[in-house]
Residue frames as a rotation matrix with the C-alpha (Angstrom) as fourth column:
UNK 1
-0.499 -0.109 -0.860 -75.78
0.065 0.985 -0.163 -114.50
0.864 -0.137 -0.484 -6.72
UNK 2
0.495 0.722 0.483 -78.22
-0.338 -0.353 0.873 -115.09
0.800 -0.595 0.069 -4.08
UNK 3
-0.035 -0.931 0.363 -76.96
-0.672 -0.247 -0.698 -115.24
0.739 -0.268 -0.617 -0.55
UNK 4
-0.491 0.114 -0.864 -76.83
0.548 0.811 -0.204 -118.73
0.678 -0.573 -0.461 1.60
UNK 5
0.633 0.774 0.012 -80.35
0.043 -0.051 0.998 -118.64
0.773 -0.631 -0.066 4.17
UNK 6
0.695 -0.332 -0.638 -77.86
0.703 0.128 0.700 -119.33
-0.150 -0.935 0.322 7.22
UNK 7
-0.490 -0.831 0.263 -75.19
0.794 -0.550 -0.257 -116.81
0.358 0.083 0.930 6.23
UNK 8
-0.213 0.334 0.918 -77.60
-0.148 -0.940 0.308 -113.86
0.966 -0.070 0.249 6.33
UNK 9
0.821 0.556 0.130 -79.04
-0.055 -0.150 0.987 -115.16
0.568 -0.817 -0.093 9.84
UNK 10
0.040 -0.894 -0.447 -75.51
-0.596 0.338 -0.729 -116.60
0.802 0.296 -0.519 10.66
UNK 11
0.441 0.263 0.858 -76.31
-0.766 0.609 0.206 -119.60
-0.469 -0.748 0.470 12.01
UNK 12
-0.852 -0.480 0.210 -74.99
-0.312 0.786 0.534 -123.23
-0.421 0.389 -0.819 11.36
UNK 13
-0.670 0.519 -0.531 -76.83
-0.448 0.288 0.847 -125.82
0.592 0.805 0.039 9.15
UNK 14
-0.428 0.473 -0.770 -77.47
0.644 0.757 0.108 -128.03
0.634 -0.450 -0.629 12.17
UNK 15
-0.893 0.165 0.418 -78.98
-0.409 -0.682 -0.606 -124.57
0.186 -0.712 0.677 14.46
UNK 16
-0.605 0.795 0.049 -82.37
0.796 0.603 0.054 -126.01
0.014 0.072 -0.997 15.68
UNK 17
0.291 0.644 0.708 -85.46
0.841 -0.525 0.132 -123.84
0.457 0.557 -0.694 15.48
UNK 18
0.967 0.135 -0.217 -84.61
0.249 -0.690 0.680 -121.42
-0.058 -0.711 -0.701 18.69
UNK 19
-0.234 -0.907 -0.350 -81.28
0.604 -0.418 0.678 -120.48
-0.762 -0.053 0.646 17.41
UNK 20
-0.758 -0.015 0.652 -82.86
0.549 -0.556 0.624 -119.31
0.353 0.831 0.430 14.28
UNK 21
0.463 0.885 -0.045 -85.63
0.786 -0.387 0.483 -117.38
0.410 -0.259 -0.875 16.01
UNK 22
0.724 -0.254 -0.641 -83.31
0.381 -0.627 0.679 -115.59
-0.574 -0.736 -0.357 18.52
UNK 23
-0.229 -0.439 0.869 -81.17
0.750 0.490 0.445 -115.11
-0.621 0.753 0.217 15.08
UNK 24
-0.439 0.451 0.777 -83.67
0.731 -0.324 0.601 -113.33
0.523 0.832 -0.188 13.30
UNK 25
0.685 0.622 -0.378 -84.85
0.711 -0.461 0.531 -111.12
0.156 -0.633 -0.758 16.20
UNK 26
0.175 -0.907 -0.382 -81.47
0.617 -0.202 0.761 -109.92
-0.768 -0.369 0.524 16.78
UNK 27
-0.649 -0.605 0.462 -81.00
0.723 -0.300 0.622 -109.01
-0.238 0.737 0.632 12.99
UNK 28
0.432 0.795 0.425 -84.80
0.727 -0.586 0.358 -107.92
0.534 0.154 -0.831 12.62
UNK 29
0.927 0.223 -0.301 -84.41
0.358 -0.763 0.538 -105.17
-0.109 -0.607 -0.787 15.15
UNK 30
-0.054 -0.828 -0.558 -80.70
0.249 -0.552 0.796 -103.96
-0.967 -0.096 0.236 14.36
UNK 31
-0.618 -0.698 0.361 -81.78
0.609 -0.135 0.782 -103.44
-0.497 0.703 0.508 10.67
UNK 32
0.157 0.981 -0.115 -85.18
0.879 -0.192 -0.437 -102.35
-0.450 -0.032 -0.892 11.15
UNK 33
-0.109 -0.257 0.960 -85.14
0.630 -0.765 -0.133 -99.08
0.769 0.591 0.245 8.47
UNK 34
0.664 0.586 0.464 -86.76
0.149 -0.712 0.687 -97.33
0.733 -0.387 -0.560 12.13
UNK 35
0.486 -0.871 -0.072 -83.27
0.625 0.289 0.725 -98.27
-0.611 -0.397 0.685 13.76
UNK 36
-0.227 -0.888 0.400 -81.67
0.739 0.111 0.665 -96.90
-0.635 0.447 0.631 11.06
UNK 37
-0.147 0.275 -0.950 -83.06
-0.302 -0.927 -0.222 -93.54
-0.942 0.255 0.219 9.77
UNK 38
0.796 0.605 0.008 -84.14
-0.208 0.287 -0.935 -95.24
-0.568 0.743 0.354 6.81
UNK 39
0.004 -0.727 -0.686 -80.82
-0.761 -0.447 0.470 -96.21
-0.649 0.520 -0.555 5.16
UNK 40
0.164 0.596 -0.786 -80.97
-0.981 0.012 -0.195 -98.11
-0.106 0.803 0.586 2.24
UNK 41
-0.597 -0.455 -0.660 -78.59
-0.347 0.889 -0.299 -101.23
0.723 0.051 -0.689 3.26
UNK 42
-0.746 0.308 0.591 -80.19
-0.413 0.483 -0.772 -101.72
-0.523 -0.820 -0.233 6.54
UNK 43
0.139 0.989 -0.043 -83.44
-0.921 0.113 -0.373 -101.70
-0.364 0.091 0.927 4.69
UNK 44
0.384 -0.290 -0.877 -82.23
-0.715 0.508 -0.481 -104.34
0.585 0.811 -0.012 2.29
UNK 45
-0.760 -0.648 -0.044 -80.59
-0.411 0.532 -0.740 -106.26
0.503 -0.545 -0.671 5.02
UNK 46
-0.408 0.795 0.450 -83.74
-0.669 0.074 -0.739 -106.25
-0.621 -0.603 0.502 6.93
UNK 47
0.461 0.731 -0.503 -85.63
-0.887 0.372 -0.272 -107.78
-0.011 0.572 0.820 4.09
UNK 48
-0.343 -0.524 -0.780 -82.55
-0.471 0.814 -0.340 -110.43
0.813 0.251 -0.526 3.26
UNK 49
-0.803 -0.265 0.535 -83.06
-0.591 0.234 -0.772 -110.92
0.079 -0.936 -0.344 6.90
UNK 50
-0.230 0.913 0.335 -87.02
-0.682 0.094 -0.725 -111.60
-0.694 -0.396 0.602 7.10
UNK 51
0.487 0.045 -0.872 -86.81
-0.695 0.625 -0.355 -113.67
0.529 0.779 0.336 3.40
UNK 52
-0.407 -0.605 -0.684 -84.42
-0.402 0.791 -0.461 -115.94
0.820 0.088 -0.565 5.32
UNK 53
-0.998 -0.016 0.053 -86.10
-0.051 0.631 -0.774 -116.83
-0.021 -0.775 -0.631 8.03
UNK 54
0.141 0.911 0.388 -89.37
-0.789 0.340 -0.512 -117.24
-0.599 -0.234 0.766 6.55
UNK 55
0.108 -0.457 -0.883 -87.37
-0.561 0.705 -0.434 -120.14
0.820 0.542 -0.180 4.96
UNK 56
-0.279 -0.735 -0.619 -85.87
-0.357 0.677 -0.644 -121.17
0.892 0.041 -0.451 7.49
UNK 57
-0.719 0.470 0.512 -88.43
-0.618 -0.096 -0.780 -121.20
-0.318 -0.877 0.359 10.25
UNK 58
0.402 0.909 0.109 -90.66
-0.858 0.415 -0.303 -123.23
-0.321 0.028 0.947 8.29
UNK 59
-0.009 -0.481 0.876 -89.72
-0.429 0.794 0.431 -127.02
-0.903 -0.372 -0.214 8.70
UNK 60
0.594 0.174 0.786 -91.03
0.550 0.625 -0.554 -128.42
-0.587 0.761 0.275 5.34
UNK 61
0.959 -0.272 -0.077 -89.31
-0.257 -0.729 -0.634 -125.23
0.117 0.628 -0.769 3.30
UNK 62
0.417 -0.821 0.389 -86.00
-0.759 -0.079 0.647 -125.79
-0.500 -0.565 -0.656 5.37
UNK 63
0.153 -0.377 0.914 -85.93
-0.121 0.910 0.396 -129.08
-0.981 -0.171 0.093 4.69
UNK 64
0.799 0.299 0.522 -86.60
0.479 0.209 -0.853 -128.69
-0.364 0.931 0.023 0.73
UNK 65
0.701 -0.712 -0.051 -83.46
-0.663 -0.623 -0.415 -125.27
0.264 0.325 -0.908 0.79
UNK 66
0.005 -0.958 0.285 -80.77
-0.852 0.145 0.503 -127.80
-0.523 -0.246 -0.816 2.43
UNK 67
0.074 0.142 0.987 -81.75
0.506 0.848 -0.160 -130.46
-0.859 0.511 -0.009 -0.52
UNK 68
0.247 -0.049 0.968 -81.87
0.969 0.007 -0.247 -128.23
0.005 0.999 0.049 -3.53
UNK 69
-0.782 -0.604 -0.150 -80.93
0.608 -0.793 0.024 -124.79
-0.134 -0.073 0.988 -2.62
UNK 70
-0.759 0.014 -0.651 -82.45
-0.319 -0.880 0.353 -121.83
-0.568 0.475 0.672 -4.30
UNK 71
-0.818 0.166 -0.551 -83.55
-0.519 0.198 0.831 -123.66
0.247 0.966 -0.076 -6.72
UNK 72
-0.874 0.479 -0.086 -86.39
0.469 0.784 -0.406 -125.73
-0.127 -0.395 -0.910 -4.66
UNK 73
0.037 0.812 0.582 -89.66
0.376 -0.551 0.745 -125.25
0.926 0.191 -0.326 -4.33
UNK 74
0.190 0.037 -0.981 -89.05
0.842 -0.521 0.143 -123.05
-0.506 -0.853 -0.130 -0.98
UNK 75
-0.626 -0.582 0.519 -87.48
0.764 -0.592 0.258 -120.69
0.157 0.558 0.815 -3.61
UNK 76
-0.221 0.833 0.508 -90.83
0.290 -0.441 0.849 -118.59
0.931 0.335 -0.144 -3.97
UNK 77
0.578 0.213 -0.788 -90.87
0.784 0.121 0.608 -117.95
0.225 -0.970 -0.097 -0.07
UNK 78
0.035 -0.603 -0.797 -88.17
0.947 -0.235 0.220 -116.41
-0.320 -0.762 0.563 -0.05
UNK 79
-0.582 -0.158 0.798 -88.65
0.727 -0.541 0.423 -114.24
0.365 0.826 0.430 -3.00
UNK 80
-0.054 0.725 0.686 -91.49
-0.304 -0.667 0.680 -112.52
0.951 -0.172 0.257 -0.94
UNK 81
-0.773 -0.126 -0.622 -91.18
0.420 0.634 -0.650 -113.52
0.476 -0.763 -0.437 2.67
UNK 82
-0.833 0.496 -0.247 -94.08
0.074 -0.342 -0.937 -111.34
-0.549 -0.798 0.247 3.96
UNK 83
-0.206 0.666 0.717 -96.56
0.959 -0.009 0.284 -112.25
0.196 0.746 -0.636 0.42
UNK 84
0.473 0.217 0.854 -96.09
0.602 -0.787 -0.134 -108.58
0.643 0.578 -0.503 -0.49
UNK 85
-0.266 -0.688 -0.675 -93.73
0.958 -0.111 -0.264 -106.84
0.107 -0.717 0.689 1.48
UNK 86
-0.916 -0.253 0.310 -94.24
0.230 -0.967 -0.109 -103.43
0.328 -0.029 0.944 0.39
UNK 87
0.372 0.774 0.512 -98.21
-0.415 -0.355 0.838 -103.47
0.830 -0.524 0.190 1.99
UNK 88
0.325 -0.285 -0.902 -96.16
0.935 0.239 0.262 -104.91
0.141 -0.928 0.344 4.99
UNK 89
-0.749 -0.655 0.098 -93.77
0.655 -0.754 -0.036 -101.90
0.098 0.038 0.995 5.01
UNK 90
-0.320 0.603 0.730 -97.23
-0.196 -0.797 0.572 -99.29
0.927 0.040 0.373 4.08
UNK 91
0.441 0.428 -0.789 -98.61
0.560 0.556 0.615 -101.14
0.702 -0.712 0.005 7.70
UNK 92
-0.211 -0.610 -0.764 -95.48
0.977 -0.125 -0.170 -100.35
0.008 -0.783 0.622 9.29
UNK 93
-0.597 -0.405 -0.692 -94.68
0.459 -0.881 0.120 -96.75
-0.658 -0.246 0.712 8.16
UNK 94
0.016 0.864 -0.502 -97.80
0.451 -0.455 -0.768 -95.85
-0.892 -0.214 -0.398 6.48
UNK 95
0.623 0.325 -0.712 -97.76
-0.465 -0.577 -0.671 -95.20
-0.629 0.749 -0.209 2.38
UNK 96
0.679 0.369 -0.635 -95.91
-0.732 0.265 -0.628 -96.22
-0.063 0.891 0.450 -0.45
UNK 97
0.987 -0.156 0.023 -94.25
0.140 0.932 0.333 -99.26
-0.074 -0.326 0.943 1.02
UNK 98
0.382 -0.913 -0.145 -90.34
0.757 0.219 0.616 -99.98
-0.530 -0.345 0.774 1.11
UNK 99
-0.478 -0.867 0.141 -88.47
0.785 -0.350 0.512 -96.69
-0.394 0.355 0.848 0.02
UNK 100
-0.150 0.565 0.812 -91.27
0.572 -0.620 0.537 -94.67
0.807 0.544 -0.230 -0.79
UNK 101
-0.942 -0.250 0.224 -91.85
0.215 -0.961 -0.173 -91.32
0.259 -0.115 0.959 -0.01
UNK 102
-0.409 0.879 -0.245 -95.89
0.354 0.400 0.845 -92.29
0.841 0.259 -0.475 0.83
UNK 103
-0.314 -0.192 0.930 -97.86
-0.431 -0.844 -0.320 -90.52
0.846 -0.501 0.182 3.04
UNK 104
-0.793 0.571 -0.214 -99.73
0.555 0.530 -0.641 -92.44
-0.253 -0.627 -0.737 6.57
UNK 105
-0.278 0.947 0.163 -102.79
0.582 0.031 0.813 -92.68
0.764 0.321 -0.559 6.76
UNK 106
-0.982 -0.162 -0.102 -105.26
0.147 -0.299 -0.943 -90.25
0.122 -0.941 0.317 8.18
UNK 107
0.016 0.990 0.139 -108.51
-0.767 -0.077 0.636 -90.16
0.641 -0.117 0.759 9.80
UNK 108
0.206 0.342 0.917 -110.14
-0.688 0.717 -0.112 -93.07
-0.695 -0.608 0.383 12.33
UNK 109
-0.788 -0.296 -0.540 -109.72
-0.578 0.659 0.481 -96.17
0.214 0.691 -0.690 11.24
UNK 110
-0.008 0.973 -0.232 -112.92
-0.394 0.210 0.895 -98.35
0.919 0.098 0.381 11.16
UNK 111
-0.370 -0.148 0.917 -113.70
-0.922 -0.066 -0.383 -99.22
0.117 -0.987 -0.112 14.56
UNK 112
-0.510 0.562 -0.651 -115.22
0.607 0.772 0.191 -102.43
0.609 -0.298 -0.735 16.26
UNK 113
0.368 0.929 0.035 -117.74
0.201 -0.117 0.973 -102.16
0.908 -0.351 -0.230 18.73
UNK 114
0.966 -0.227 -0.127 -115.38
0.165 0.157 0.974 -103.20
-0.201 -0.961 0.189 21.38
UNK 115
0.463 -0.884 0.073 -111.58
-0.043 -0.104 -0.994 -102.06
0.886 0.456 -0.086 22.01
UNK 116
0.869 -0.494 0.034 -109.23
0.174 0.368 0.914 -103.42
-0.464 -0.788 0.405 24.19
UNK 117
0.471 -0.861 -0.194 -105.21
-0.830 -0.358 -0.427 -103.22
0.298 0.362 -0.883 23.79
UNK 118
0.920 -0.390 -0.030 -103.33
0.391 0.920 0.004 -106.57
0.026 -0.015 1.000 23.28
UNK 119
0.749 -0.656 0.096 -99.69
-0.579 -0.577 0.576 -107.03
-0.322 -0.487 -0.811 23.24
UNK 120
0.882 -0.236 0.409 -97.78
0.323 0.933 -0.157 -109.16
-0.344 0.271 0.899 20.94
UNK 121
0.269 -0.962 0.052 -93.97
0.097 0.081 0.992 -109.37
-0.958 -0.262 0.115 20.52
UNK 122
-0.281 -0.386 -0.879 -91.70
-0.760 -0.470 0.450 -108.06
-0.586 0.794 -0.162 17.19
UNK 123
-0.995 -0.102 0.016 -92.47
-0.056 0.669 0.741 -111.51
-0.086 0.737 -0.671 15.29
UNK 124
-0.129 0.968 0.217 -96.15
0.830 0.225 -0.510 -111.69
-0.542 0.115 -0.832 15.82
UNK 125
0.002 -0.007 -1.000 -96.10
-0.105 -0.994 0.007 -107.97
-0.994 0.105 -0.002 14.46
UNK 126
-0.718 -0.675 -0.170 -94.10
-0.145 -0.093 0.985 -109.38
-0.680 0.732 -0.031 11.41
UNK 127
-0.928 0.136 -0.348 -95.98
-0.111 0.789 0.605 -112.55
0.356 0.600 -0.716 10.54
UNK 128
-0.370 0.867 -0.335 -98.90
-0.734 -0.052 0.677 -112.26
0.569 0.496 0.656 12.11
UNK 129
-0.886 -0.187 -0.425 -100.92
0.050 0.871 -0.488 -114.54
0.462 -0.454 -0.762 14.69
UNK 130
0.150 0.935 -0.321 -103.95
0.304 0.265 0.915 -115.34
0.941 -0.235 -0.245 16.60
UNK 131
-0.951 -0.219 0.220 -104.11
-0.174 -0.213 -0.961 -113.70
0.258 -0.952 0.164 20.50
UNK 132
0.068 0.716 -0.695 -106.98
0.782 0.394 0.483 -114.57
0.620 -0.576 -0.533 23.19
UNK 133
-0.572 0.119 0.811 -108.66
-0.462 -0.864 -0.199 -111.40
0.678 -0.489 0.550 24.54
UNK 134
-0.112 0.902 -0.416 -111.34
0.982 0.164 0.092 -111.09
0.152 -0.399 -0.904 27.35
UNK 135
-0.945 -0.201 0.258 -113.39
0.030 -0.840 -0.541 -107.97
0.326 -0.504 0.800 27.73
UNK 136
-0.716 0.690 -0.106 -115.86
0.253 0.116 -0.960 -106.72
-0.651 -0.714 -0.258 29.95
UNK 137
-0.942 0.318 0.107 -118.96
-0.169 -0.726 0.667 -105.84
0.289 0.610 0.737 27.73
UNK 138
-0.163 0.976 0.145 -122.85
-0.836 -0.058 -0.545 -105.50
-0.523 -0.210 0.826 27.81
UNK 139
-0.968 0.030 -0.250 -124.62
-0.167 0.663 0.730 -108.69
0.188 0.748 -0.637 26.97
UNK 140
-0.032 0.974 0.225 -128.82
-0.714 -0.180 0.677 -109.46
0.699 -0.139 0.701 26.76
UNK 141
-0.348 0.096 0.932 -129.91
-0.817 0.457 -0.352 -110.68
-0.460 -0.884 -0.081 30.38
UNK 142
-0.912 0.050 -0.407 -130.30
0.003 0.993 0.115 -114.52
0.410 0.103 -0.906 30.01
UNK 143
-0.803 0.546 -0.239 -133.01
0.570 0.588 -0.574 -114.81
-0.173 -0.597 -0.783 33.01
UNK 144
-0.631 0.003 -0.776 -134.96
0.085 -0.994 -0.074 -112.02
-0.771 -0.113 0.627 31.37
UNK 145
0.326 0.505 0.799 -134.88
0.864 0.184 -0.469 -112.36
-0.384 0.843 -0.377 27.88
UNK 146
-0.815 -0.461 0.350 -133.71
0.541 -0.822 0.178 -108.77
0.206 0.334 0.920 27.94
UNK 147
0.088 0.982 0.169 -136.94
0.717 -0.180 0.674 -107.73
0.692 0.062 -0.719 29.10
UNK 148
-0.673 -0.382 0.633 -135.69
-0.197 -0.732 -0.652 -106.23
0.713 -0.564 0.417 32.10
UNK 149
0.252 0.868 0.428 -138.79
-0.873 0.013 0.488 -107.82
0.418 -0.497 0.761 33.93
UNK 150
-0.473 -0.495 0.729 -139.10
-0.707 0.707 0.021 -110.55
-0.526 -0.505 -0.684 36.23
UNK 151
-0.866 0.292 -0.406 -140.36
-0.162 0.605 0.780 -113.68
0.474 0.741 -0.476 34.15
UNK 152
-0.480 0.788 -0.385 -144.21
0.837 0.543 0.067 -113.82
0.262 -0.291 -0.920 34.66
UNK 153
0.111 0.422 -0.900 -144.91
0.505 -0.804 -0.315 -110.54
-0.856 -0.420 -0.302 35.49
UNK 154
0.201 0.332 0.922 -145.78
0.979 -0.103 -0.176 -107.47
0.037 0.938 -0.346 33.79
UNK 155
-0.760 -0.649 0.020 -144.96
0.644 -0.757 -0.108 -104.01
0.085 -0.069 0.994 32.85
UNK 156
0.339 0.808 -0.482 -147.23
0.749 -0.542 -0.382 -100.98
-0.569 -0.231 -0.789 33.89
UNK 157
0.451 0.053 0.891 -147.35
0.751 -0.562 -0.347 -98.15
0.482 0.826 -0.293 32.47
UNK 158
-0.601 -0.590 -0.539 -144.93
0.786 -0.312 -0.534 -95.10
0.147 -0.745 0.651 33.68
UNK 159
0.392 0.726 -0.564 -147.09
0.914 -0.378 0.149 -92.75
-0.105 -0.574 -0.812 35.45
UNK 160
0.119 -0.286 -0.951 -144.37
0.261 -0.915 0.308 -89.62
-0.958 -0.284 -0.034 35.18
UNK 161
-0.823 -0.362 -0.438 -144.70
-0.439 -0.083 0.895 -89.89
-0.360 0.929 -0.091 31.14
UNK 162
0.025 0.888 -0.459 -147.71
-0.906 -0.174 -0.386 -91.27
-0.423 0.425 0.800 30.61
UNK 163
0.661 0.698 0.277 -146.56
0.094 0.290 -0.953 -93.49
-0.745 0.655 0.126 28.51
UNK 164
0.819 0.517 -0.248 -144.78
0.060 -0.508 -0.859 -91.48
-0.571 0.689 -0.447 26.49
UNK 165
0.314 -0.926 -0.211 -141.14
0.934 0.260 0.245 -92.17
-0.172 -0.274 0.946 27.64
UNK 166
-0.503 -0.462 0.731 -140.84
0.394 -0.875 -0.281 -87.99
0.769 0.146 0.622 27.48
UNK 167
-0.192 0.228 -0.954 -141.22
0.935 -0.251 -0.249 -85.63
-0.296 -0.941 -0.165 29.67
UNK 168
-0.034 -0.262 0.964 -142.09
0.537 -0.818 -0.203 -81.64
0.843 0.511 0.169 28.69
UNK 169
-0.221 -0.178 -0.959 -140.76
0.839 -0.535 -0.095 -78.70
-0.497 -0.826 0.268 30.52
UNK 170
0.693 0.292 0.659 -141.79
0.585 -0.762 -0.277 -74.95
0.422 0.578 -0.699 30.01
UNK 171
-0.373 -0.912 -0.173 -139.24
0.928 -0.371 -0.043 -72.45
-0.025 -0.177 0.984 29.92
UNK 172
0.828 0.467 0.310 -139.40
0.560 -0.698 -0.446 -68.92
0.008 0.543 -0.840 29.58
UNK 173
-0.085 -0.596 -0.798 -137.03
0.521 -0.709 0.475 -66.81
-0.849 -0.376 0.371 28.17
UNK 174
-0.735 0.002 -0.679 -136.28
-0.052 -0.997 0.054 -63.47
-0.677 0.075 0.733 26.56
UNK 175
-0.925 0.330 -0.188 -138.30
-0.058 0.365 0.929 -65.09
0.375 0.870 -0.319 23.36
UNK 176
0.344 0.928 0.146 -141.51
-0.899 0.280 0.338 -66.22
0.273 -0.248 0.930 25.49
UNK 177
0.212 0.075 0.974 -142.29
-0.576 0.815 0.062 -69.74
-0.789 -0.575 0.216 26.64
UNK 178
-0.129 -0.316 -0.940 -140.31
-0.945 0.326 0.020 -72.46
0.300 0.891 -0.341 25.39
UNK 179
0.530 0.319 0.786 -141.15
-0.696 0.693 0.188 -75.96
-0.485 -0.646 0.589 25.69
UNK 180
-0.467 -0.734 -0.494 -138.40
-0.739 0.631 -0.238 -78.89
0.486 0.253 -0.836 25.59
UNK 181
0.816 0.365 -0.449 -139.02
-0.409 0.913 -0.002 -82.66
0.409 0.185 0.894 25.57
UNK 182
-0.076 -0.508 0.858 -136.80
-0.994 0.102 -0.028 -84.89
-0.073 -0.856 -0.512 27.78
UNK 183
-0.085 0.310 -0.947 -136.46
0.060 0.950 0.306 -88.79
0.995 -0.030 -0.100 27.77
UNK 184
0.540 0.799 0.266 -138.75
-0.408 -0.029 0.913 -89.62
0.737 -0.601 0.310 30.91
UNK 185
-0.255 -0.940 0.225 -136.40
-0.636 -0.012 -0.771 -89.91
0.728 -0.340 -0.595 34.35
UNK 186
0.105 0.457 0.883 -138.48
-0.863 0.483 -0.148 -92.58
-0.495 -0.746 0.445 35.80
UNK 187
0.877 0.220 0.428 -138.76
0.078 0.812 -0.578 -94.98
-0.474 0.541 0.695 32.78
UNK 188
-0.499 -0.779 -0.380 -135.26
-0.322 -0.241 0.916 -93.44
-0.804 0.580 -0.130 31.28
UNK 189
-0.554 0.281 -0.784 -137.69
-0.830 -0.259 0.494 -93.15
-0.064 0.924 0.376 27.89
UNK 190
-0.933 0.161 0.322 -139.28
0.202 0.974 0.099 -96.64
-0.298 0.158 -0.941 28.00
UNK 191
-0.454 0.873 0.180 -142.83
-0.699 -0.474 0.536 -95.02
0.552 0.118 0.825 28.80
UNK 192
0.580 0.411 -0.704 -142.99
-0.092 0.891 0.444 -98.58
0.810 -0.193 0.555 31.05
UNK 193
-0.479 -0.844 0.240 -141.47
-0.773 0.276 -0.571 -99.49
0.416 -0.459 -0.785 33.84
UNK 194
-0.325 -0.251 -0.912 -141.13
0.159 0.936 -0.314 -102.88
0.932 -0.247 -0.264 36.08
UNK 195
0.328 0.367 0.870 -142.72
-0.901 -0.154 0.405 -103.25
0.283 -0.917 0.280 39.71
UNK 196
0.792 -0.396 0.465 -141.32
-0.101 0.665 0.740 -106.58
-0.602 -0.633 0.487 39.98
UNK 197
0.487 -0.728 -0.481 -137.55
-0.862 -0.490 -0.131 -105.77
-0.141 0.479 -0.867 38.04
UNK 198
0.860 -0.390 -0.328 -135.45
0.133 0.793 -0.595 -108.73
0.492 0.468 0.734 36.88
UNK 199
0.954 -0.294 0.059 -132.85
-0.045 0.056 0.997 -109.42
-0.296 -0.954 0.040 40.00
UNK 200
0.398 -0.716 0.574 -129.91
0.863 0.505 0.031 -110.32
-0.312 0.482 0.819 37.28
UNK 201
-0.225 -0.584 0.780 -129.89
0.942 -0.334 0.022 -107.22
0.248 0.740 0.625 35.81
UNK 202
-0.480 0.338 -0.810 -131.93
0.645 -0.489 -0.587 -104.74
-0.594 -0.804 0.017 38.05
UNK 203
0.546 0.720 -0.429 -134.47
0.172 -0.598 -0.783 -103.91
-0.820 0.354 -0.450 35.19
UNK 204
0.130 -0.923 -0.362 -131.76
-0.165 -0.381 0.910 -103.45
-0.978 -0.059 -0.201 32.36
UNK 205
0.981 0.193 -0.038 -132.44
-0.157 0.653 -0.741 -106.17
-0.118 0.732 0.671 30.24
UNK 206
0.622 -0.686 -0.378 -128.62
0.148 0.576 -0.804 -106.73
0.769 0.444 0.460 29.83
UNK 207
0.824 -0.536 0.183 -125.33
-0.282 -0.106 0.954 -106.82
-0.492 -0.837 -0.239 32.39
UNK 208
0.332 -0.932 -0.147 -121.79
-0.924 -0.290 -0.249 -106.65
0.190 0.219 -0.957 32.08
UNK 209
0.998 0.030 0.060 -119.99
-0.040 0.984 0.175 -109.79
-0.053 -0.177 0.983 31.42
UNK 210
0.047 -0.905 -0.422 -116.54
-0.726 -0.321 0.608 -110.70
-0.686 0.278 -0.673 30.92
UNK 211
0.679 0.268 0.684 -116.17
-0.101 0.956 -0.274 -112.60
-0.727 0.117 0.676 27.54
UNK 212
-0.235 -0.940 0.247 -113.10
-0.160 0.288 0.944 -114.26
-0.959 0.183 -0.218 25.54
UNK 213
0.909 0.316 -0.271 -112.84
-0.243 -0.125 -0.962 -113.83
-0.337 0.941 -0.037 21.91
UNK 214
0.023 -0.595 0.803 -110.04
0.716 0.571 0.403 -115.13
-0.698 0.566 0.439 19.39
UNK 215
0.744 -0.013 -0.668 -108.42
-0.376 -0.835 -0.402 -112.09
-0.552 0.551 -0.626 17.10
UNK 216
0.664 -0.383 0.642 -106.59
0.733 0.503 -0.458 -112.26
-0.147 0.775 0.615 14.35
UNK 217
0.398 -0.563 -0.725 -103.66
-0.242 -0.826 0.508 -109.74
-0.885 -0.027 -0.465 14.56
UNK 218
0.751 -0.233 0.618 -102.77
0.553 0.734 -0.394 -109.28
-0.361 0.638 0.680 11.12
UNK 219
0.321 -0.813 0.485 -99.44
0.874 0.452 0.181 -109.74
-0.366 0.366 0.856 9.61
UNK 220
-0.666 -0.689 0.285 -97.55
0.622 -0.724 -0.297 -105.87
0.411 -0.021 0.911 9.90
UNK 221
0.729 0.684 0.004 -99.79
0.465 -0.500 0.730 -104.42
0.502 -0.531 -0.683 12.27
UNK 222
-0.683 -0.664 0.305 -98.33
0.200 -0.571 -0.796 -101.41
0.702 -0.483 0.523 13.90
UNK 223
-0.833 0.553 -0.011 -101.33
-0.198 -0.316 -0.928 -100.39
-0.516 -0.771 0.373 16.03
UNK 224
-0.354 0.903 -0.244 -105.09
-0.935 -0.348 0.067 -100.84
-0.024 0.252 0.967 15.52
């Protein structure tokens, strides 16, 4: 027999939304299998726990379990409360989801370009959510173009490279003379440089901004 949504959180019928939230936090984190050295009730409790309040946290569902029970169409919510629990679980503790014996994962995980470190709270972890970042990053100089030049003016050739945006050096050891190529410390490789430089960026072509992006953190994210 399946077990009444408010028993498992043990709240009342009338609890409004922030009794079941502070509810389900409470239970989430005393049954958490990582609380509990993996035992098999907690685990099971945990789940009863996370199936009932993705019932009862959602207003249309709620309203559909204290009209038909079980039997409603919320039913199917609870039956999965995280739409596949065990790749939630493989998130959490890495491999073959709830009760398995699966190994974590290893190597890098695909990177981004940019990484920063956010901070969201045991439910956003569960279920998932949207966070506002800002970081600092290179972007192409507006007043530029990315040219690195001032608009209207031109670039000369670099005089310690020719041109070439290298430099060569002769060495000599035990072997004889060795010669080694270099990107050109005047032009830093261009083979060009700027007599009148671009004041925004100081010849760069791009500068450090600070800009605000919109992430998806998704739905059992332990780290990454």
């Amino acid at each position: 027999m399946e077990r009444d949504h408010y028993e498992v959180l043990g709240v009342d019928r009338d609890a409004d939304a922030a009794e079941v939230k502070s509810a389900y936090r409470r239970l989430a984190r005393q049954h958490h299998p990582d609380a509990n050295d993996g035992d098999s009730a907690a685990e099971s409790e945990f789940k009863a726990v996370a199936a009932s309040y993705k019932v009862l946290s959602d207003p249309e569902a709620r309203q559909s379990y204290d009209r038909f029970g079980h039997d409603g169409p919320s039913a199917g919510m609870a039956g999965d409360p995280f739409g596949g629990i065990n790749d939630i679980f493989e998130s959490f503790f890495g491999g073959g989801g709830v009760g398995g014996g699966g190994r974590r994962r290893s190597g890098p995980r695909p990177g981004e370009d940019l990484e920063t470190t956010i901070l969201v709270d045991f439910e956003e972890a569960v279920f998932g959510s949207e966070e506002e970042i800002t970081v600092r990053t290179a972007v192409a100089c507006t007043s530029c173009e990315a040219t690195g030049r001032t608009p209207g003016t031109s670039a000369e050739q670099c005089g310690g490279c020719r041109g070439s945006g290298q430099v060569r050096q002769v060495r000599q050891s035990v072997l004889g003379q060795m010669v080694t190529a270099a990107p050109c410390p005047t032009c830093s490789g261009r083979g060009e440089v700027f007599p009148d430089p671009c004041v925004d960026c100081r010849g760069e072509g791009r500068r450090v901004e600070e800009c605000s992006f919109t992430v998806n953190v998704r739905a059992g994210v332990d780290d990454g």
